[in-house]
N, C-alpha and C positions, 0 to 999 in steps of 0.2 A: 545579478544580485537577486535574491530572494524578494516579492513582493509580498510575500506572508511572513507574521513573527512563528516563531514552535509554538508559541498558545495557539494560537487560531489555529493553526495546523492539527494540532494534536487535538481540539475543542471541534473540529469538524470532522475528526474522525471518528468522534465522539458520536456526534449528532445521528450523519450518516449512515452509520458504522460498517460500508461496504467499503471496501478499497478497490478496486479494478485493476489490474495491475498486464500489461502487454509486452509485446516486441514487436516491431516489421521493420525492415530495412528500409520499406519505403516510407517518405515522406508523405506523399497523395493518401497512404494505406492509412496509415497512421492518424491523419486530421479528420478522418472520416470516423477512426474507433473515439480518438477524444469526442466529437461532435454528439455522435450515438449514444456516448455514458454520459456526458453531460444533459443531451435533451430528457436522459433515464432519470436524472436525477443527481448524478455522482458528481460531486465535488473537490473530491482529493483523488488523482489517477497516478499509478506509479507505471514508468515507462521502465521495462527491465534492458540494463545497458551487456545484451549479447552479444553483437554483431560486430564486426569489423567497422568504424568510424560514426559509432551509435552516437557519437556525441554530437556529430554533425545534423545527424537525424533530429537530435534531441534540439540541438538549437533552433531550428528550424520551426520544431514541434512550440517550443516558448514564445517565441515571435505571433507563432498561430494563436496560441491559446489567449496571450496580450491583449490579441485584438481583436479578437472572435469570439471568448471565452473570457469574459473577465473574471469572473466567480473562479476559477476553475484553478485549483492548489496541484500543480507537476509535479512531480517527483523522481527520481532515478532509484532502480532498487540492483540490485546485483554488482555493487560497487563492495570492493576486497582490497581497498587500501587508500590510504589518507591521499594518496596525489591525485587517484580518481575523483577523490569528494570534493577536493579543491574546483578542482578542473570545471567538473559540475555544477557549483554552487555558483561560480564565474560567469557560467552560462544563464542561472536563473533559477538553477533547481530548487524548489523549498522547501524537498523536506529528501533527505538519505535513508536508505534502506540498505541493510546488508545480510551476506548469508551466516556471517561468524561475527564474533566480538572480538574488534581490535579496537587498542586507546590509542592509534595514529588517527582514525576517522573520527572518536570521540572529541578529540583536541580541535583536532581542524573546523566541527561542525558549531563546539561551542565555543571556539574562537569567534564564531561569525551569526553564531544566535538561532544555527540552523536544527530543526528537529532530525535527530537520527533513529533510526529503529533497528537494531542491531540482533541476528538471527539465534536465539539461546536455545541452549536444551538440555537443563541443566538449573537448577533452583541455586545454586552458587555462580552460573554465568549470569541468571538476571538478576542477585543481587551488586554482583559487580557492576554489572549495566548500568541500572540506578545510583550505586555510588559514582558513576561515571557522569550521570547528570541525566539517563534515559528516562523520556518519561512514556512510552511505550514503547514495549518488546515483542518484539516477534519471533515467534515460535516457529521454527522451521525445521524439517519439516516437519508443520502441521498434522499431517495422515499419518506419520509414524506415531508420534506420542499421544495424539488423541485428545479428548476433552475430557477425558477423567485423570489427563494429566495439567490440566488447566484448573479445573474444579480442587485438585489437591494442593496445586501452587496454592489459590487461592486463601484457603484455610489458614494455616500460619500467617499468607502476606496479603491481608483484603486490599492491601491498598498499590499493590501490582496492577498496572494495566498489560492488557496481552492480545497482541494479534496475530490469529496464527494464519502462514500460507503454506499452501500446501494442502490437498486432502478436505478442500471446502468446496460444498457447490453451491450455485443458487435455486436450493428448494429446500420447503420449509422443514423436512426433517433432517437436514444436515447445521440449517441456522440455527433451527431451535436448538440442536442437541448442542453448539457450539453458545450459544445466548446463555441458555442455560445453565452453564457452567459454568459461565463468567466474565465471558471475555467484550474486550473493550469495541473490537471491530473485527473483521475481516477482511482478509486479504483473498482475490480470487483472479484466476488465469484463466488457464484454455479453458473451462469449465462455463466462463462468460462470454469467453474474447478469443473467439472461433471460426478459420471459414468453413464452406459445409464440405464433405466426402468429395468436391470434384474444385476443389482451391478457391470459390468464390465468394465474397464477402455479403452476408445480408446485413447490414448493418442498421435495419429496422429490428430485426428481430436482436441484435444487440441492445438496443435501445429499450426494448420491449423486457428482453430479461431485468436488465439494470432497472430498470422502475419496480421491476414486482418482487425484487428482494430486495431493495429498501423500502418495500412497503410489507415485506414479510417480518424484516426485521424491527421495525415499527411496533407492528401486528405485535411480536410474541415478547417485545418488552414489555406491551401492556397487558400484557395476560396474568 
């Protein structure tokens, strides 16, 4: 069961506004990337469900975070249909992520009070989203549409929240141009959550990125 309501969830996406978002089949791999973004700072991490019995990883990963991370909001993102968001939610996840809009995941999520961020791209898929009950959407992918397509959402719909993954890094002219524009947070992958050119993990300098773009992103909200 979820130990976060979707307000807090979505209220520290807010704050934050980095999402860190991964995969590794291993568990050991894994407790070590949550560790690093949580010492950086990050408090909502979205675990992406690719792998062949990712859920096992994923439970595993909840248990960790429970007890070692209590601050710390889990998430699953790459989930494509309501019996995955079940299954997940089961396990602890508290908040869904997905690449497309289905109202099989929107049913299941607000059945159970869980925040879902469902992947649009299309100013008619996020208003369905919203009438769905979203209260932020994700712009997937991110790099394709850009932040002059966030800046235009905008316009008509100020009161759209948007996160987009895809096509973000952590440095300040990709946050700014993305801050800028409008958006509620970001979402960011390999670009954070990386090993180096010969497989092996630094997971200081993970920690080290994660701290200095949400102190970027800080920085150019107050600008």
């Amino acid at each position: 069961m979820a130990r976060f309501t979707r307000i807090e969830v979505a209220q520290m996406m807010r704050d934050t506004g980095i999402v860190p978002l991964f995969y590794n089949e291993s568990f050991e791999v894994g407790k070590q990337i949550l560790r690093a973004c949580y010492n950086g700072g990050a408090r909502v991490i979205e675990f992406t469900s690719r792998g062949d019995n990712a859920h096992k990883v994923f439970d595993a990963l909840c248990a960790f975070a429970k007890a070692e991370l209590p601050q710390l909001i889990l998430g699953v993102g790459s989930i494509t249909d309501g019996a995955a968001a079940s299954l997940y939610m089961q396990l602890g996840a508290n908040f869904i992520v997905t690449p497309v809009l289905r109202e099989d995941i929107a049913v299941v999520c607000n059945r159970r009070k869980v925040l879902w961020s469902p992947g649009c791209g299309s100013l008619t898929e996020i208003a369905r989203a919203e009438e769905l009950g979203c209260e932020i959407v994700k712009l997937f992918p991110g790099g394709t549409y850009g932040a002059q397509f966030v800046k235009a959402i905008k316009g008509p719909c100020p009161w759209t929240s948007i996160m987009p993954t895809g096509g973000v890094s952590p440095t300040r002219e990709s946050l700014e141009e993305w801050f800028k524009a409008g958006v509620t947070c970001v979402g960011i992958g390999s670009k954070l959550i990386a090993p180096d050119t010969d497989g092996n993990w630094n997971y200081k300098n993970i920690e080290d990125k994660t701290k200095h773009a949400i102190h970027l992103v800080k920085s150019i909200r107050n600008e």
